[in-house]
C-alpha positions as CSV (number, residue, x, y, z in Angstrom):
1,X,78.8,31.2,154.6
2,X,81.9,30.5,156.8
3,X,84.9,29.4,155.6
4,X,88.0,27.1,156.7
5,X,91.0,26.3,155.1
6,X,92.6,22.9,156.4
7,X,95.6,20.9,154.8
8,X,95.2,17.2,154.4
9,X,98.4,16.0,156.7
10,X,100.9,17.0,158.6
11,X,104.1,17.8,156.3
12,X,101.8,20.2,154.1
13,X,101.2,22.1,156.9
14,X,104.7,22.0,158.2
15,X,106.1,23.3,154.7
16,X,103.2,26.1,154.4
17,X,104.6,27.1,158.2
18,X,107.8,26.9,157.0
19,X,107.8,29.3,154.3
20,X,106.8,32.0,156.8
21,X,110.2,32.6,158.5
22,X,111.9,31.6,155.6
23,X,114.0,33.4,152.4
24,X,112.2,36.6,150.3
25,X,111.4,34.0,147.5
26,X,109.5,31.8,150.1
27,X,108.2,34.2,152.2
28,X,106.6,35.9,149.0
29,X,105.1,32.4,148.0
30,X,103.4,32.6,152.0
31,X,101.7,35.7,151.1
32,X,100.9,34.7,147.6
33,X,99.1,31.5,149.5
34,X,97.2,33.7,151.9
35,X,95.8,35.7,149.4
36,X,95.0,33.0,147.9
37,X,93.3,31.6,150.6
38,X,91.3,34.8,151.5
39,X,89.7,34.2,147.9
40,X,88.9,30.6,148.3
41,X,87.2,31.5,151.4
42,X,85.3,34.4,149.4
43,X,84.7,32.1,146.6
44,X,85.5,28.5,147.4
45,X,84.9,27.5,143.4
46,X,87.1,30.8,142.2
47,X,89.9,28.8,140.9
48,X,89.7,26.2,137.5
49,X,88.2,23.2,138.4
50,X,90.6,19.8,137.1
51,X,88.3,17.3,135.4
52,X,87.5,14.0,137.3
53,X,89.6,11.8,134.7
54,X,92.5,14.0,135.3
55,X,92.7,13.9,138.8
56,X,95.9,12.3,140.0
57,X,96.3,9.2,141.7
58,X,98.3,10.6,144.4
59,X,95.8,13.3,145.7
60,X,93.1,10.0,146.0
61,X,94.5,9.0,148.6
62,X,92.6,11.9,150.7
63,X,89.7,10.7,149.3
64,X,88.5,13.6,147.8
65,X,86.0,14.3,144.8
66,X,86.8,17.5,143.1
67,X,90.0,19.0,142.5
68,X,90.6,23.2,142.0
69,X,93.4,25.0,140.8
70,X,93.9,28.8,141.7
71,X,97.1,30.2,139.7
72,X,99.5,31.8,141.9
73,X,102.0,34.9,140.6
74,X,105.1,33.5,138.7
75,X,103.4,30.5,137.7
76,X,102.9,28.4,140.9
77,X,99.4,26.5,140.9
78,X,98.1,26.0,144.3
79,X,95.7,22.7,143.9
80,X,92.7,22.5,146.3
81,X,89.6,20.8,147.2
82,X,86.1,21.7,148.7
83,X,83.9,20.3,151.0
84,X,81.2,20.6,152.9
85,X,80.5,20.3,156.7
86,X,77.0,21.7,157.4
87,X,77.4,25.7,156.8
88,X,81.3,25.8,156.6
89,X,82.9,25.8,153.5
90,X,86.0,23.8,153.9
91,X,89.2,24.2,151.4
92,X,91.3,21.1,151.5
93,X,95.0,22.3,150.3
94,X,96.3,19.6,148.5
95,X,99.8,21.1,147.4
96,X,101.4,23.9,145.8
97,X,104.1,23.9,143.1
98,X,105.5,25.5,140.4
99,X,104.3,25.3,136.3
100,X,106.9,23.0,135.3
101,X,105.8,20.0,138.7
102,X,102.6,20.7,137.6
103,X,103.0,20.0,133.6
104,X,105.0,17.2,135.0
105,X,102.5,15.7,137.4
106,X,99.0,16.3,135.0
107,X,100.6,14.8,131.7
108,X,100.6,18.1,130.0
């Protein structure tokens, strides 16, 4: 099944373009991401899928259902959702962050 990775607006996309040229640190978190991406496109449902309750008000807004997380190195999360347009696979990436913004922004 075919795969596609899309960000739901603009400025996510910018920053994931801007992390490309950008310092080691960053540039390290763009490859992290595109490996990361190769396995959601090999498995869209490898990461730990975020109960329905616990999905935050913020990511609603793109009108989406289901809400992944794939654990990056050095304990970023990269949050995600699937979709389905006929025979493509599509991987909706919501946002990235480190552990502490995502303690913060799931109430742990």
């Amino acid at each position: 099944m075919k795969c596609k990775v899309v960000f739901p607006d603009k400025r996510v996309k910018a920053s994931f373009d801007g992390l490309k040229g950008s310092r080691n640190e960053e540039k390290q978190l763009y490859e992290w991401l595109n490996r990361a991406f190769d396995d959601i496109c090999q498995n869209a449902f490898c990461g730990v899928q975020i109960p329905k309750k616990l999905i935050p008000k913020e990511y609603q807004k793109y009108g989406i259902d289901n809400l992944w997380k794939y654990n990056l190195p050095n304990a970023w999360r990269l949050l995600y959702s699937v979709a389905r347009d006929e025979i493509i696979v599509v991987a909706i990436v919501l946002e990235w962050l480190p552990h502490k913004e995502y303690e913060r922004r799931f109430k742990y």
